[in-house]
Every structure is written in structure tokens, then in C-alpha cells.
N, C-alpha and C positions, 0 to 999 in steps of 0.2 A: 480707333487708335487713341484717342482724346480721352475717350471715356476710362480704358483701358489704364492710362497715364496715370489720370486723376483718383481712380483707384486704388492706385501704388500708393499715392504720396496721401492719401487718405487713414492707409492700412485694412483697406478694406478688401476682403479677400473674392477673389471670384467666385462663382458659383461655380462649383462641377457638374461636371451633366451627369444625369441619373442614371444607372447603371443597370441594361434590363435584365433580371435577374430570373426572367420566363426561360429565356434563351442560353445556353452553356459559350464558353470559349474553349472551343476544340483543340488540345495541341497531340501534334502529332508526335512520334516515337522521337525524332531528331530535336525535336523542341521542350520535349519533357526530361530523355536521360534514365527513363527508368530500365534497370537490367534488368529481364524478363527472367533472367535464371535468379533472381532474388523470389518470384513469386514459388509457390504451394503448388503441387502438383495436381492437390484435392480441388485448390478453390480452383483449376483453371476445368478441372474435372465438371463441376457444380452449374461456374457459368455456362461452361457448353451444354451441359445435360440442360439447361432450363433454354439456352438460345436455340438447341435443335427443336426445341418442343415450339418453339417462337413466341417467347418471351424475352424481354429484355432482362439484362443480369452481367454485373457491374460487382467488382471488386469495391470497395468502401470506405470510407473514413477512415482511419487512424492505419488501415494499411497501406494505402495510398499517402497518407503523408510520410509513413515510415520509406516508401520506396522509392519517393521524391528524394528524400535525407540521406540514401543511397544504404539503408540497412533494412535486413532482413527481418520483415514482423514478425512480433511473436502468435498472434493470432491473424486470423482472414477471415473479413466478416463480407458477406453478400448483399446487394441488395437488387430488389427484381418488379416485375410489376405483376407478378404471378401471386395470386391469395396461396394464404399458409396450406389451404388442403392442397392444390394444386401444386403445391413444392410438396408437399408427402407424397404425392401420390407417384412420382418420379424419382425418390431414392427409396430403399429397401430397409434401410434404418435412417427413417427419421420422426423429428418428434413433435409437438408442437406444445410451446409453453406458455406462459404469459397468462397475466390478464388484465393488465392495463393495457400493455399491447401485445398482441399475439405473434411469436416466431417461431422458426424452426429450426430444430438442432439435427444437421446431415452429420451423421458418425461413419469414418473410416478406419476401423480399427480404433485407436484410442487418440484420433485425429477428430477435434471436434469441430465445425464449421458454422457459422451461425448466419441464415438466410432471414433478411425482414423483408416486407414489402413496402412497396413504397407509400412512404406516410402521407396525408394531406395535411394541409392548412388549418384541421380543425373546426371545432365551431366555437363560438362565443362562447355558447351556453353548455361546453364541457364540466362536469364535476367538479369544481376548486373547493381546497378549505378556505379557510376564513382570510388569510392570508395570501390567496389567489395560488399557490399551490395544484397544479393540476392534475385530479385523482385520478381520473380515468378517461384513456381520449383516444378510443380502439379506432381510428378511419383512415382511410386507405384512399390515395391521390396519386396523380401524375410523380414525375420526377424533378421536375422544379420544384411544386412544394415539399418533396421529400427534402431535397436540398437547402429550402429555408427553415425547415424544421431542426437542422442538425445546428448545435452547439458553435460550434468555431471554424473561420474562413478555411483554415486550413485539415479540415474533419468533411468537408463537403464539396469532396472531388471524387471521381468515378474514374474506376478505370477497365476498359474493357481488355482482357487478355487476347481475344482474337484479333482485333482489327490494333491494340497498343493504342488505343488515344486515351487521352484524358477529359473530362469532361467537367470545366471548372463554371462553375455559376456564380462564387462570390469574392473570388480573386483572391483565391486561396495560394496559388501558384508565385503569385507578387508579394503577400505576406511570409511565405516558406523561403523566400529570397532575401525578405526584408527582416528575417526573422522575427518576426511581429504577432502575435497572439490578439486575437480580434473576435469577439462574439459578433453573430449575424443578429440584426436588430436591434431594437432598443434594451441595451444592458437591462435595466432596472426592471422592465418586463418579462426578460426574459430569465433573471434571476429568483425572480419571482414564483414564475410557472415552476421551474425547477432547483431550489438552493445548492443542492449539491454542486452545481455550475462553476460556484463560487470555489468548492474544493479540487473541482477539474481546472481549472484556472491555473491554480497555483501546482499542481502535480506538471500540466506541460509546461509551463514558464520554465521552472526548477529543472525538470527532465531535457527540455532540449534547450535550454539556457536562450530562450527568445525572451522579450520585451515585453509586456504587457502593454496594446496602445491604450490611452487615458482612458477615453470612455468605456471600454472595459473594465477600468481599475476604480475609475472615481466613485460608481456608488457599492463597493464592497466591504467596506467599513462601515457605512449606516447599516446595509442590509444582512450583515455578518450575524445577526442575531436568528434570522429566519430558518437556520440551521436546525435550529433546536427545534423547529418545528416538522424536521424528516423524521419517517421510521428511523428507531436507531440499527437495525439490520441496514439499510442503505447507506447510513454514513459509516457502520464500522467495512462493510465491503471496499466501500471509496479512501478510508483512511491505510486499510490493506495495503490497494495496490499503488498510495503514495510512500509509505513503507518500503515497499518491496520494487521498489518501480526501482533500483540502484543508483538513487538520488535522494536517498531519504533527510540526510542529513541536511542539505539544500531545497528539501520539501519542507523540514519543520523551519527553518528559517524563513524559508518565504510566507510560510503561515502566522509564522510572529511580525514578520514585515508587516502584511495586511492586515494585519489582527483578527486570523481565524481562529486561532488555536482556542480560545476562552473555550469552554463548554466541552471542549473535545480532550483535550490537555493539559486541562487547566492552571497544573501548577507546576506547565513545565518552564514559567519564567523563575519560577523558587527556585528550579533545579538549576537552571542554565546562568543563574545569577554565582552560584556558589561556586568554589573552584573546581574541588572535586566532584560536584553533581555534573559540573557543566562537561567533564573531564570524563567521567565514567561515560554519560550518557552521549560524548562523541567516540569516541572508543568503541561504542555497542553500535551505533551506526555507520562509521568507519570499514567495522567487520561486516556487517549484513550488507552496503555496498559492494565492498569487494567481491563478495562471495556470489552477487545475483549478477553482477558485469564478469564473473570467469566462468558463470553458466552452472552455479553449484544450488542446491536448496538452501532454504532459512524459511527454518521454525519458527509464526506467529508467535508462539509462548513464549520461544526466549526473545525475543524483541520487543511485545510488551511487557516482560518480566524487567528487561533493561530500563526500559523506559520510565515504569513505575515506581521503582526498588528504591528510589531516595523521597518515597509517597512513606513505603512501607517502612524504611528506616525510622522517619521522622515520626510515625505513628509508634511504632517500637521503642523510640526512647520515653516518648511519654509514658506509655504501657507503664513501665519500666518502673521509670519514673515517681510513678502515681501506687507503686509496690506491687505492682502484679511480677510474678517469676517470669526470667526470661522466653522458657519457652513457650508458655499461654501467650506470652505477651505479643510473639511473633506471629503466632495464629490471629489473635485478634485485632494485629496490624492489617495483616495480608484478607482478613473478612471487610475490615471495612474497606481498602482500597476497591478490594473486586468489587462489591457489593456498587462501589460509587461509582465505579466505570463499565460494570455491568448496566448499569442503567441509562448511561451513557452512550455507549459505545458497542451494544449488545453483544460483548465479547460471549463468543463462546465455549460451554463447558468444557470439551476437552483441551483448550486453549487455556481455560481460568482453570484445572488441574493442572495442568505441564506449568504455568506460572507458581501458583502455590508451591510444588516438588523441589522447582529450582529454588525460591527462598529456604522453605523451611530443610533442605538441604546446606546450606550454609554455616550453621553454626557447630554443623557435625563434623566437618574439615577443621575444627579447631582440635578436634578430639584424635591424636595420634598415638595410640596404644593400647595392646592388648587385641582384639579380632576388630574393632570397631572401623580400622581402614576396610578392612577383607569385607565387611558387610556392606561396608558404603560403596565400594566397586561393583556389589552385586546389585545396586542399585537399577533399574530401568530405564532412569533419566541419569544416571550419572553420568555422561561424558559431557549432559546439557551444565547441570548443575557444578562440575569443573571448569566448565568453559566461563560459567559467568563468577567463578572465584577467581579466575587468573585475569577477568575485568577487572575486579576489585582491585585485584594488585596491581595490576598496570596503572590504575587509577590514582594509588596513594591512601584506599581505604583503610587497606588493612595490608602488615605487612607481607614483600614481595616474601621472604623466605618462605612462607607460608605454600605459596604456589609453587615455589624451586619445590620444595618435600613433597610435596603432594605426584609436581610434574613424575619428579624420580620413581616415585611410589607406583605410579599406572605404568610409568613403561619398563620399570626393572621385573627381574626373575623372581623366581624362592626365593635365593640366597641374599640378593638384593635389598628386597623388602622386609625379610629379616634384620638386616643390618639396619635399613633405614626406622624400623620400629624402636631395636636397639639402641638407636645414637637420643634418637626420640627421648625414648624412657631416661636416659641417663645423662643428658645434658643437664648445665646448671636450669633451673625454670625460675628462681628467683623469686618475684611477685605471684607470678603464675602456678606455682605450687600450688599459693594458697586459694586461687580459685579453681583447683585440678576438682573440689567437690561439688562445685555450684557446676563447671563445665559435664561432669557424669549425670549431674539431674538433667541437665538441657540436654543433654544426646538421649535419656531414656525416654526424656516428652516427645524431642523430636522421631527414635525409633517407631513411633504406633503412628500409624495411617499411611507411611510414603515406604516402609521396607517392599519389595519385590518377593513377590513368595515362588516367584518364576526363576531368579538367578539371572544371570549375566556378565558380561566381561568390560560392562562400557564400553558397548560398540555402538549407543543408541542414537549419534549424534557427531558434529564434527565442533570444527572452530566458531560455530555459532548456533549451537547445540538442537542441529536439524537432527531430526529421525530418517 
């Protein structure tokens, strides 16, 4: 008790007792809360199919915390002590992928379900790059060590559908309470092994609006560099589904918080410093939220087209600038940005075409008369490339009226759009007269590469120009 005392008035903190993290803290149905009718009908399919065979087989990570959270995951991932042939050899379509670590992909219709085995602890002498990075680390252990192998306290809980417990090892349970974000082990090691870590971090902080605990946070700013040393196919996957996760907008902020974004986004502190960059480019986030929380799609293209487009702006007025014509000059805006985040961020091509479309689309909405509306509708991508013109406007780029004519223009009739060409042609234009011949060369540069030789009505896409 003495001891105790003098501790206090010390400032010296107790030791807590060590937590055995071989053994699970079991909670049962009444202690956890999870609605069983929130689970998959496939994964409870999966578990049984591998528990009849007698193997153990456990709901997973990120669905289990989703069902703690009391929402329905969007994916159900498995995990089991059964090797990958051994789970093939028990569904009828399934696949086995991987080669750092091998799993199985159980397909039910177009219900995909992804079963791993339980991972080990590893050896020392696994593959690392130079930076300890770990290339390849295929072994297969008990379900403890599976459990210390996973990422964050609340990623490394089990839940069995038959019996409903939970099976907590790292006091996931208490964190999901606390809402608390907490890597298993030593941060700095294990950000190591895998940097991307650092970008799952910040996608669940942002996502389910939890706390980052310190040691977590504290060495991601020195180590924030080590990024650059992942495939860029892995980091543009991870940067997707922070995008798309319907928190993007509070996923790039948390990335500027800790200072991930460099290398990934580089100059999105130029854009978000500016009024209207910072303006467009919440506006185009704003929409792909709403759109992934009412359950609707969003096009990679136009969200990195959004994201981008004041890269490609400020590259276009130099063009410009420097005397190149304006339409080369939008082409060899939109080359170097891709080209720079191609390398980056291994966007892919039919990704870095729907971007391209929806720019070099843009300066052709300026063009209102004679058939040049009527081809632009027949456009492929035009409902994409309208959508990010009525950005602009809502932004203060470029005038709203702009987007009113155009709005009028897709949804009126014959009669309609006639008149709307009409009022067009015959309004005073003033200044704009005089560049009505420099705007006809820019719409014939931009006609060769992006016209539809297919037709269309702009149906290709909606309010954030999904296909």
C-alpha cells in the first residue's frame, strides 16, 4: 500500500500485467451484441462447410469489427486452420491465388468470399528489402499467431456463427469501445514489414472517426517515406478504397494531418491552399461520398480526373503561356500529369482514358452552335464529362450559366434544343465573338481521339460520372 502511495506522488506509473495473448477472451452472444441477421448467408455457408469437415473456421477481421459497430459488412472474409488445397477441395468453385501468401477465393454466384489460413509468426529469416519490407512470408500456424500477425486490435477478432462467440486476443473489444485505433506490436516494426499500414491507419481513423492511440501515430511521419518504397499497384489499390471508402474527403485530410499524402498527391496542398482548387476538389469529394453511403457507384476516372484537374489546369496555362495552341496544349497538360501519377500511383489505363475524355472534353462545352452540342451528347463519356463541368461551376471556375445551357440542353426535346442553340447563336457575345475563331480550332483538336463512333444519348454515367 506504501509502495503504491509513493508511486503516485512519484508519477510513476504502475506496471500492468502482461497480457497472454496465446489464449482469446471468449465473449459470448449477450456480451458482444452482434445481430446474427447482419451476417452473409455464404460466409455462414463456408464456416460450416470447413467445421463439418473438422476444421476450425471463423468469420474475420474487418467483418467482425463491422458487426461489433452494429453494420452490415460489405465483404466476409474467412479464416481457418484448413491449408488452401483443403478449402478447394470442399467448394466446387474455388480458386487459390496468392504468392506471397496463398488463399482461396469461394465463389457463390457473384458473391465472392475469401478464406486464408491461419498464418504463423513467421521466421526471421523471411525475404525483406532493404528496408525490411517483407517480400515473401507463405507459413502457416496456430490461431494466436494468426491473430498477432493481423494489423490492428480491432482487425483481430473471430467470430464463430455457430456457437456466436467472439474470440478476442488483443483487446480489440475494449478498443472498439474506446474507439481507439491501435496497431498489435511495435508500430515502428511493424510499419516496416508493411508500409501500406500507415495508409490503413488513416483510411479507419477517418472511416469510423476513432483516435489514433499515440504509439500508433508517433513514428508515421519519420517513417512516411517508406511508402514509396511499395509496388505502386499496392498503394494505388489502398489509395482506391480510401477514395471510395465514403469518407474520402476526411481520408485526404487525415493524410495531410500526418503527412502521407507527399509522393502520393503531391500537390494536393497547392490545390487545397487555393480557393477554388480547395472548392472544386471538396465538391468532387462531397459527391463520391454521398453517392458510396446511398449505395450508388463511382467511377475511379472521374475521382481521379477531380482530384487532378487543377495539376492539369496549371500545366495548361503554362502550355498556353509558353505559345503552344490551346488544344495541344491541354493534351500535353493531361500527358505529363498521367504520366507523373502513372508512375506513382499505377493508375490504370482504362482509368487514365476516362480521365483524359473527361478533360479534353471540357473546352468543347464552350462551343454552343451549329451540330457541335448534338456530337458532344453523342459522346461515350459525356454524362461523365458534364458532370465534372457542372463541378466547375458549382466551383466558381467557370461561369454557372454555362452549366444552366448545357443542364437545359441534355434534358429538353427537338424543339427545346433548337431554341436553346438559337438564343445561343443570337445573343450579344461581346468579347467572345472575338474569340468564337480560336474556340472552332479548339473544338476541331479536341474532336479527333475522344468522338464515339458508337453514338449515344449520355446515359454513360450519373452525378459523378459512373458507367
Amino acid at each position: 500500500m506504501i509502495k503504491k502511495f509513493i508511486r503516485k506522488i512519484l508519477g510513476v506509473k504502475e506496471k500492468q500485467p502482461v497480457r497472454d495473448t496465446t489464449q482469446p477472451v471468449i465473449l459470448e452472444a449477450a456480451q458482444h451484441g452482434i445481430d446474427p441477421k447482419l451476417l452473409s448467408s455464404n460466409a455462414i455457408r463456408v464456416t460450416q462447410s470447413l467445421q463439418e469437415a473438422g476444421f476450425k473456421a471463423f468469420v474475420v477481421g474487418g467483418a467482425v469489427r463491422d458487426l461489433l459497430l452494429g453494420v452490415k459488412p460489405k465483404d466476409f472474409d474467412i479464416a481457418t486452420d484448413a491449408t488452401p488445397e483443403q478449402v478447394k477441395r470442399l467448394f466446387r468453385r474455388a480458386f487459390i491465388i496468392g504468392k506471397r501468401f496463398q488463399i482461396v477465393h469461394v465463389m457463390f454466384g457473384q458473391d465472392l468470399l475469401e478464406v486464408t489460413t491461419f498464418r504463423g509468426a513467421g521466421e526471421s529469416n523471411a525475404p525483406k528489402d532493404e528496408h525490411g519490407r517483407v517480400l515473401r512470408d507463405n507459413v502457416f500456424g496456430p490461431q494466436h499467431e494468426d491473430a498477432m500477425r493481423r494489423d490492428f486490435t480491432i482487425n483481430a477478432m473471430y467470430y464463430d456463427p455457430a456457437t456466436q462467440q467472439v474470440l478476442d486476443y488483443h483487446g480489440g473489444i475494449a478498443d472498439i469501445r474506446d474507439k481507439t485505433l491501435r496497431i498489435i506490436g511495435q508500430a515502428e516494426a511493424r510499419y516496416r514489414e508493411d508500409p501500406v499500414r500507415m495508409l490503413r491507419v488513416v483510411r479507419f481513423a477517418a472511416r469510423l472517426q476513432f483516435t489514433i492511440e499515440p504509439h500508433t501515430r508517433e513514428p508515421i511521419p519519420i517513417m512516411a517515406p517508406l511508402i514509396n518504397n511499395v509496388p505502386p499497384a499496392r498503394v494505388f489499390d489502398e489509395m482506391l478504397k480510401l477514395l471510395m471508402s465514403g469518407h474520402a474527403l476526411a481520408c485526404l485530410q487525415q493524410l495531410r494531418k500526418e503527412g502521407l499524402h507527399h509522393g502520393l498527391l503531391p500537390l494536393l496542398d497547392v490545390v487545397l491552399e487555393q480557393p477554388i482548387g480547395m472548392k472544386f476538389v471538396t465538391l468532387a469529394l462531397e459527391s463520391t461520398d454521398n453517392r458510396v453511403k446511398a449505395g450508388k457507384g463511382v467511377s475511379p476516372g472521374f475521382l481521379f480526373a477531380s482530384l487532378l484537374w487543377h495539376q492539369v489546369v496549371e500545366k495548361w496555362t503554362a502550355y498556353r503561356a509558353a505559345g503552344e495552341s490551346p488544344i495541344p496544349a491541354l493534351h500535353l497538360a493531361a500527358d505529363d500529369v498521367l504520366d507523373s501519377q502513372t508512375e506513382k500511383l499505377a493508375l490504370q489505363r482504362k482509368i487514365g482514358s476516362d480521365m483524359r475524355d473527361i478533360w479534353s472534353m471540357q473546352p468543347r462545352f464552350e462551343r454552343r452552335n451549329g451540330k457541335a452540342p448534338y456530337k458532344l451528347l453523342e459522346h461515350l463519356r459525356f454524362r461523365a464529362g458534364y458532370d465534372f463541368l457542372l463541378l466547375r461551376c458549382a466551383s466558381g471556375e467557370i461561369d454557372m450559366e454555362i452549366g444552366e445551357w448545357w443542364t437545359a440542353f441534355y434534358e429538353g426535346d427537338a424543339v427545346e434544343r433548337e431554341r436553346l442553340l438559337n438564343t445561343a447563336t443570337a445573343a450579344p457575345q461581346g468579347a467572345k465573338r472575338k474569340r468564337a475563331p480560336r474556340r472552332g480550332a479548339r473544338n476541331r483538336g479536341a474532336d479527333g481521339g475522344t468522338e464515339s463512333s458508337g453514338g449515344g444519348t449520355g446515359n454513360s454515367g450519373s452525378s459523378s460520372g459512373d458507367e
